[in-house]
C-alpha positions in Angstrom: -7.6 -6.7 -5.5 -6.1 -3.1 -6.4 -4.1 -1.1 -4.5 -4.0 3.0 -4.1 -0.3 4.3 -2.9 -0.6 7.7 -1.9 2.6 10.0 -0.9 1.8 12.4 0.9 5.1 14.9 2.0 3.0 16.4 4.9 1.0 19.0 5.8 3.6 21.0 5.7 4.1 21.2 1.8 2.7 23.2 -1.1 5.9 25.7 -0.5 4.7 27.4 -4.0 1.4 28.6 -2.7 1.9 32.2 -1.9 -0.5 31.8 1.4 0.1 31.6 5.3 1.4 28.0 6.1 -1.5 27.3 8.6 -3.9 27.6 5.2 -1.4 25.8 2.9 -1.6 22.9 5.6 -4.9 23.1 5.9 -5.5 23.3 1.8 -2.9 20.4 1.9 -4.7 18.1 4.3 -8.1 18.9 2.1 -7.0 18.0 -1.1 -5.2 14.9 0.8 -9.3 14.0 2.6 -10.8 14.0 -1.2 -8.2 11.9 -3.1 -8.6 9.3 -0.6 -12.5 9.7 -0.8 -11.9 8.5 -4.3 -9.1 6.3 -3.5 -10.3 4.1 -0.6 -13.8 3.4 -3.0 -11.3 2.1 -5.5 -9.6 -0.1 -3.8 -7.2 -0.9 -0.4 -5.3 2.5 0.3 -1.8 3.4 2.0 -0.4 6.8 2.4 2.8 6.9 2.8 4.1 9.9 4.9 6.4 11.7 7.6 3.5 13.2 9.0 0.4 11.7 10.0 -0.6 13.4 13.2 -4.1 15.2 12.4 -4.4 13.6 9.1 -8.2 11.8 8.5 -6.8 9.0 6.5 -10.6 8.3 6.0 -10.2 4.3 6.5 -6.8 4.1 4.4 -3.5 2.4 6.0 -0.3 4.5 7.1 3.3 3.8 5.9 5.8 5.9 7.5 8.0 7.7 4.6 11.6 6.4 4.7 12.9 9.8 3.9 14.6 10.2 0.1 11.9 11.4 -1.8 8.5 10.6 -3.3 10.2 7.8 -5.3 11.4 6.1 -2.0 7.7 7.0 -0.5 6.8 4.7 -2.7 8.9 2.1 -3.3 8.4 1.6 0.2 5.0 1.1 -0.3 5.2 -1.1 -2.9 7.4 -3.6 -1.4 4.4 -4.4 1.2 1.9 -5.0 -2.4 1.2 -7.3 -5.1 -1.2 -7.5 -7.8 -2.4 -4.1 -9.4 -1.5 -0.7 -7.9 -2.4 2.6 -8.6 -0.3 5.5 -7.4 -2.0 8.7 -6.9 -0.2 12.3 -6.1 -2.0 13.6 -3.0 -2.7 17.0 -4.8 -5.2 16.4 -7.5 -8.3 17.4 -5.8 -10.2 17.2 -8.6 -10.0 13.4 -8.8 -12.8 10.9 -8.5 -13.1 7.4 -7.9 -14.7 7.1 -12.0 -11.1 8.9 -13.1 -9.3 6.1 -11.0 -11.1 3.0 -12.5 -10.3 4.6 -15.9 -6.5 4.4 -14.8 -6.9 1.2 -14.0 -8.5 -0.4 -17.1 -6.0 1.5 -19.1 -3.2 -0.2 -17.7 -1.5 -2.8 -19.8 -1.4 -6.3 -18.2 2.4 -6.1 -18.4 3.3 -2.7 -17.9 2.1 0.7 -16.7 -0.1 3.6 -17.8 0.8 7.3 -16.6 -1.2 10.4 -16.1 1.3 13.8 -17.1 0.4 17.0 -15.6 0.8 20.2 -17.5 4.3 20.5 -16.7 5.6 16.8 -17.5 5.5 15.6 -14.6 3.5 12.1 -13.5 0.5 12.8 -11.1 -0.8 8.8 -11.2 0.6 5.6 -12.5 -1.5 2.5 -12.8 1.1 -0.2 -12.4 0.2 -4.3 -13.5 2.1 -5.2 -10.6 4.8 -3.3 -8.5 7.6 -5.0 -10.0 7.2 -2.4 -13.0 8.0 0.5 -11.0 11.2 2.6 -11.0 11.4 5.7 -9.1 11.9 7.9 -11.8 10.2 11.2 -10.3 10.5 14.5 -11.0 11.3 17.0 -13.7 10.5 14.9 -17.2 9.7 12.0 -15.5 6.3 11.4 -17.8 9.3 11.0 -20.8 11.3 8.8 -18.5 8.3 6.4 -17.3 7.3 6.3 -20.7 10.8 4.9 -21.8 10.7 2.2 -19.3 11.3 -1.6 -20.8 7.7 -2.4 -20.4 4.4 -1.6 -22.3 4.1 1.7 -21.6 0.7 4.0 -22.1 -0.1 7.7 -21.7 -3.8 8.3 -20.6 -5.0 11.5 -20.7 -7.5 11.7 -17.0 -7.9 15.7 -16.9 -9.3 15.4 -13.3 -6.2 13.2 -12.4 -3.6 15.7 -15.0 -4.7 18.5 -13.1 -3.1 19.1 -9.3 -2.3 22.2 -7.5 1.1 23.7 -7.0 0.7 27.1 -7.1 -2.4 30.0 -6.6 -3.0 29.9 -10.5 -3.7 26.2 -10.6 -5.7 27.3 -7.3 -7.7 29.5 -9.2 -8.1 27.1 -12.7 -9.7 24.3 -10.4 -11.2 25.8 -7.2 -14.6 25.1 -8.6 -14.1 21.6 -9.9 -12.4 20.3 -6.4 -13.6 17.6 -3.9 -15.7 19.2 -1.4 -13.3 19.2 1.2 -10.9 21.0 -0.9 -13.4 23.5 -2.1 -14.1 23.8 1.8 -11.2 25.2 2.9 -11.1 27.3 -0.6 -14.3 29.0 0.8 -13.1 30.1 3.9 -15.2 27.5 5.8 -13.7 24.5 8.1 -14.7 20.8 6.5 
């Protein structure tokens, strides 16, 4: 059966959107709702996070984050896993459970397959089995997964490529988001 790992830093994130904090948490904690709509159809789902308090987590598991980054987040996650995994950023609102399966079937049986965003980053690896994994996050780190001793692939999910860190990327997706995302975008509580 597949897993979905899903770090999420809390509600308190998205430090880039030039908004009040009460509607980057609540923006956060909508875009959080409609990846694991997708997610928990896929498959068994754990977000891993310092902060669950008010979170729906919409029928997915709860990992507290060990603290050390989203590489740790999920490491830690991975060590309770076996068999397939998906890891999925919790700010690609866009995504659907169709983008996920994709993922999935493009992931080598020995190795991984990675969804880049725009800025080279990796927004969703599908992972054989969690043994593959190295924490390799942040700046570059498409390059660096892709470099890793395994069969590496580079899968190009526009829905999964696309997440939000600041009011431009706001602005580029508001009207393909989730519904709960697109919610809160509208002025209107979920």
């Amino acid at each position: 059966m597949t897993s979905v790992v899903v770090p999420f830093a809390g509600s308190a994130g998205k430090t880039r959107l030039d908004t009040s904090a009460r509607t980057r948490r609540e923006l956060s904690l909508a875009m959080l709702a409609d990846v694991l709509a997708a997610a928990t159809v896929v498959g068994r789902t754990v977000v891993v996070t310092p902060d669950a308090e008010g979170i729906d987590l919409m029928g997915a598991d709860v990992l507290d984050d060990p603290g050390g980054g989203q590489g740790a987040a999920v490491t830690a996650a991975l060590a309770r896993l076996d068999g397939a995994v998906l890891v999925v950023n919790a700010d690609v609102p866009c995504v659907t459970p169709f983008d996920l399966r994709a993922l999935l079937d493009a992931t080598p049986p020995r190795g991984l397959a990675l969804v880049e965003a725009l800025d080279g980053t990796t927004n969703a690896l599908g992972l054989s089995t969690p043994a593959v994994f190295e924490p390799l996050y942040g700046p570059d780190s498409a390059r660096r997964f892709l470099a890793l001793p395994v069969e590496t692939v580079s899968v190009a999910i526009p829905n999964i490529a696309d997440d939000v860190d600041t009011q431009a990327d706001i602005d580029r997706l508001q009207l393909r988001c989730g519904p709960r995302t697109q919610s809160i975008l509208a002025g209107t509580a979920p």
